[in-house]
C-alpha positions as CSV (number, residue, x, y, z in Angstrom):
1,X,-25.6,19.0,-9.3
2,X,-22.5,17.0,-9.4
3,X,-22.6,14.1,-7.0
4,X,-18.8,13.4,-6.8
5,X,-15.4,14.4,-8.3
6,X,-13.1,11.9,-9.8
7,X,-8.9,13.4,-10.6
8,X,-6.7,11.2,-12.4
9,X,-3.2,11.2,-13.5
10,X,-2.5,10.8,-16.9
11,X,0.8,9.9,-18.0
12,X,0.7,5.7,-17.0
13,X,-2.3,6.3,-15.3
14,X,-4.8,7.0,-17.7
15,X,-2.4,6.4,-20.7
16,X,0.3,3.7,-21.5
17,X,2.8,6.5,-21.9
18,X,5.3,9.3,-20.6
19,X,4.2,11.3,-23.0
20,X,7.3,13.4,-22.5
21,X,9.4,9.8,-23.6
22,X,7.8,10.5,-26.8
23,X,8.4,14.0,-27.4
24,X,12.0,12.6,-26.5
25,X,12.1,10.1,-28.9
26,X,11.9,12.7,-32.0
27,X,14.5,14.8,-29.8
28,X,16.7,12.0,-29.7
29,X,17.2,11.9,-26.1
30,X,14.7,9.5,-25.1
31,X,17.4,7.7,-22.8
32,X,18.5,10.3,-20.7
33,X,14.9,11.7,-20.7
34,X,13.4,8.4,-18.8
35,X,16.1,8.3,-16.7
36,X,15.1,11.6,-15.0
37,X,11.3,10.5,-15.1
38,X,12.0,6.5,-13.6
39,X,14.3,9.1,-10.9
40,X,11.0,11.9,-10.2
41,X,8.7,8.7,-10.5
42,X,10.4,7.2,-7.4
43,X,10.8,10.7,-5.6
44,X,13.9,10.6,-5.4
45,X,14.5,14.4,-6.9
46,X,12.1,17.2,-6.9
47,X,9.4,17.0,-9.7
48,X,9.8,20.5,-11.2
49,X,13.7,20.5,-11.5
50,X,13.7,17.1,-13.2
51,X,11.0,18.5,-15.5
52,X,13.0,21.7,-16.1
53,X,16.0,18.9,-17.1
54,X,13.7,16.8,-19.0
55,X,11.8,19.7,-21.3
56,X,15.2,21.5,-21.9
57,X,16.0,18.7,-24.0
58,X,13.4,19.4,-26.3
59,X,14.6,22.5,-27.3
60,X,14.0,23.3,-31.1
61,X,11.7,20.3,-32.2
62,X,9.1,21.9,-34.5
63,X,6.0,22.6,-33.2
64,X,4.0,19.6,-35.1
65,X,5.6,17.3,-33.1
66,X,3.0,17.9,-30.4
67,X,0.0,17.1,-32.8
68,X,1.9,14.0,-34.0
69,X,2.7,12.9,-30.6
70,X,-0.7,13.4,-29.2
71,X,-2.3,11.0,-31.8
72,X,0.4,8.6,-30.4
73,X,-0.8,8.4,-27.2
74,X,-2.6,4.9,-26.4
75,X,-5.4,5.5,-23.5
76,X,-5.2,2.9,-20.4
77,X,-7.3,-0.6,-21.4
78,X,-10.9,0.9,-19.5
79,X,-10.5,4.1,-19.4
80,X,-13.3,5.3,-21.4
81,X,-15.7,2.9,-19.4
82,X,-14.4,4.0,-16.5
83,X,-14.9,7.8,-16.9
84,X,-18.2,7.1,-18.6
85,X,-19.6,5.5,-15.5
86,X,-18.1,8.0,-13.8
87,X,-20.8,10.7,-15.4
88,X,-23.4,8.4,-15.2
89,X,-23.7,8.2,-11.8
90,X,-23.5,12.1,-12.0
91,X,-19.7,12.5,-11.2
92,X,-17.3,14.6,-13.0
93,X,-14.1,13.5,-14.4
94,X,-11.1,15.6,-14.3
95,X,-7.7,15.0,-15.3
96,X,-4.6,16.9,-13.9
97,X,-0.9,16.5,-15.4
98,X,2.7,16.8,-15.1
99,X,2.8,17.1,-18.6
100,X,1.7,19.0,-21.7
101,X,-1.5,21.2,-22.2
102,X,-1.0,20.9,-25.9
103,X,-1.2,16.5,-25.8
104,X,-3.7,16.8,-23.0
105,X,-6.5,18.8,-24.4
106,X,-7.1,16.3,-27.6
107,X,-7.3,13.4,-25.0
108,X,-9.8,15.6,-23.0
109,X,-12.0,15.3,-26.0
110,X,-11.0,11.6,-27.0
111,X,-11.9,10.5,-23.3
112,X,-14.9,13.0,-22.5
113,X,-13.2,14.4,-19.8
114,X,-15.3,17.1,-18.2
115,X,-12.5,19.0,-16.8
116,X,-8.3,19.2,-17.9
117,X,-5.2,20.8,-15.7
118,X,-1.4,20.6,-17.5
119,X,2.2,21.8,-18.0
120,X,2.0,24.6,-20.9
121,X,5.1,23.9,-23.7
122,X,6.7,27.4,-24.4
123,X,6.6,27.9,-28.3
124,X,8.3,30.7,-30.1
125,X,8.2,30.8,-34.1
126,X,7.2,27.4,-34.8
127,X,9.4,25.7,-32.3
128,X,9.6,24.3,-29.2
129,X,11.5,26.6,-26.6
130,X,13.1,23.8,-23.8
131,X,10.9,25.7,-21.9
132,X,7.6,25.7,-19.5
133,X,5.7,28.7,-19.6
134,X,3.8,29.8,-16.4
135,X,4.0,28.1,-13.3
136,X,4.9,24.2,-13.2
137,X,2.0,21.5,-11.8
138,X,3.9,19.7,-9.5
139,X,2.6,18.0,-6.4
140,X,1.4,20.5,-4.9
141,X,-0.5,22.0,-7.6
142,X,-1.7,18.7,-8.7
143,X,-3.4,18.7,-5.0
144,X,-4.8,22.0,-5.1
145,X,-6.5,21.6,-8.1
146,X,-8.7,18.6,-6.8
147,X,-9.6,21.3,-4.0
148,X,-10.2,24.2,-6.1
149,X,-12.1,22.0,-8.8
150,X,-14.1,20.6,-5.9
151,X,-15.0,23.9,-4.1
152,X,-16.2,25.2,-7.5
153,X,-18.4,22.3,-8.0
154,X,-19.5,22.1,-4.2
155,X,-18.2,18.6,-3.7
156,X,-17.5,18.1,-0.5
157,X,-14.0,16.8,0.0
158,X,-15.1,13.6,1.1
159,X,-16.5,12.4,-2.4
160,X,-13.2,13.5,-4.0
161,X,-11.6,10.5,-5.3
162,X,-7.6,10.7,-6.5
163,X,-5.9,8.2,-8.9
164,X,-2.6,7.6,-9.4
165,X,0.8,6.3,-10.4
166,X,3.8,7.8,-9.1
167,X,5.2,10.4,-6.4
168,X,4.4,13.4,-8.5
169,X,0.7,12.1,-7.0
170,X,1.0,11.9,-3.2
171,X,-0.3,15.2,-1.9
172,X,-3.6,14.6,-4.3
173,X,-3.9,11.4,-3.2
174,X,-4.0,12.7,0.2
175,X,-6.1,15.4,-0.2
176,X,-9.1,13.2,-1.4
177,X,-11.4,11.4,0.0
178,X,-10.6,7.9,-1.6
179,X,-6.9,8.0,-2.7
180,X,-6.5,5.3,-5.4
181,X,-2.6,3.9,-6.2
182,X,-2.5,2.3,-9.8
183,X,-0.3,0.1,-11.0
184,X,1.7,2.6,-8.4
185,X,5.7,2.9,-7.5
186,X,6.3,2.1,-3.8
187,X,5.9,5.2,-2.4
188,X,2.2,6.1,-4.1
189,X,1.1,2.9,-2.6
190,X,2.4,3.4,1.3
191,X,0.0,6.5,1.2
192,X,-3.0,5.5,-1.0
193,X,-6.8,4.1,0.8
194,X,-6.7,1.2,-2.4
195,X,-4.1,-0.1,-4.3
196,X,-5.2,-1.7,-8.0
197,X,-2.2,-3.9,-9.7
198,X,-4.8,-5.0,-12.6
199,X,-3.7,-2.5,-15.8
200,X,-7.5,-2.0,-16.4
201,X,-9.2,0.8,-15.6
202,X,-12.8,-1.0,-14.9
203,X,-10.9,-2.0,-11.4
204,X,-12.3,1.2,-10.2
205,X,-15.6,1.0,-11.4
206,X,-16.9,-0.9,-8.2
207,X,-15.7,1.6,-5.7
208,X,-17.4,4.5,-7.3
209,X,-20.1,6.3,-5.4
């Protein structure tokens, strides 16, 4: 039985990247693109409006440019170690993210992450739609996943532990037991238990259960 749940972030938390910057750079509206996310990042507009904004830019890039992108994406210095000690100490490591299913799911296998929650791109013959399909993981979903995944597993919610860079991560940082602020903007950092400024994810090994 699982002794304790781990939830990350990803983008710039357990990768370098705004994986949507990327997919913005082959749009050719990278600029305008991380604007919106530095804006969301600070919370200073609504996470799912500025996402709306920031996907509808991608309208028509072909479909390949999610496999291309998702080789692109550089995993934070640690990481591996970090969510291997997690399972060795019987833990589970889960990630949960404002961005893509489709670049999320090939990290889940790179990292051996045991359990993956993302933003789905809409796809329509070959090409990307500007659009998200389904409901969007904002804050508040972000948060109700650590309580769902840890009611499934029968963690208690006291061994939840939360990490995170950004606004779009308050409520889940919140909601666990040991909220962790990386490398975090202001506002992440007023509300986390820890804050870790080293860009290495083997910080976190020593507060592990």
């Amino acid at each position: 039985m699982a002794r304790f749940l781990a939830v990350f972030d990803v983008d710039s938390t357990l990768i370098e990247d705004e994986a949507i910057d990327l997919l913005a750079e082959r749009a050719g509206t990278k600029d305008l693109v991380s604007q919106i996310t530095d804006r969301a990042m600070r919370g200073e507009i609504d996470f799912a409006s500025s996402l709306i904004e920031r996907v509808a830019t991608l309208k028509g890039l072909p479909q390949s440019v999610l496999d291309e992108t998702s080789q692109r994406l550089k995993p934070t210095a640690g990481a591996a170690e970090l969510i291997a000690a997690i399972q060795e100490r019987s833990g589970v490591a889960a990630a949960v993210s404002g961005g893509f299913t489709q670049l999320l799911k090939p990290l889940q296998t790179k990292l051996n992450l045991d359990h993956v929650f993302a933003n789905t791109l809409e796809v329509q013959d070959g090409k990307l739609t500007g659009k998200v399909w389904g409901s969007i993981v904002d804050r508040v979903a972000k948060a109700d996943f650590l309580r769902k995944l840890s009611s499934d597993l029968a963690i208690e919610s006291h061994l939840t532990i939360a990490v995170g860079d950004g606004a779009n991560d308050i409520d889940m940082i919140q909601a666990a037991g040991l909220g962790i602020a990386f490398c975090a903007k202001p506002k992440l950092r007023e509300v986390a238990d820890v804050s870790i400024e080293i860009r290495d994810l083997r910080q976190l090994i020593g507060l592990l259960p």
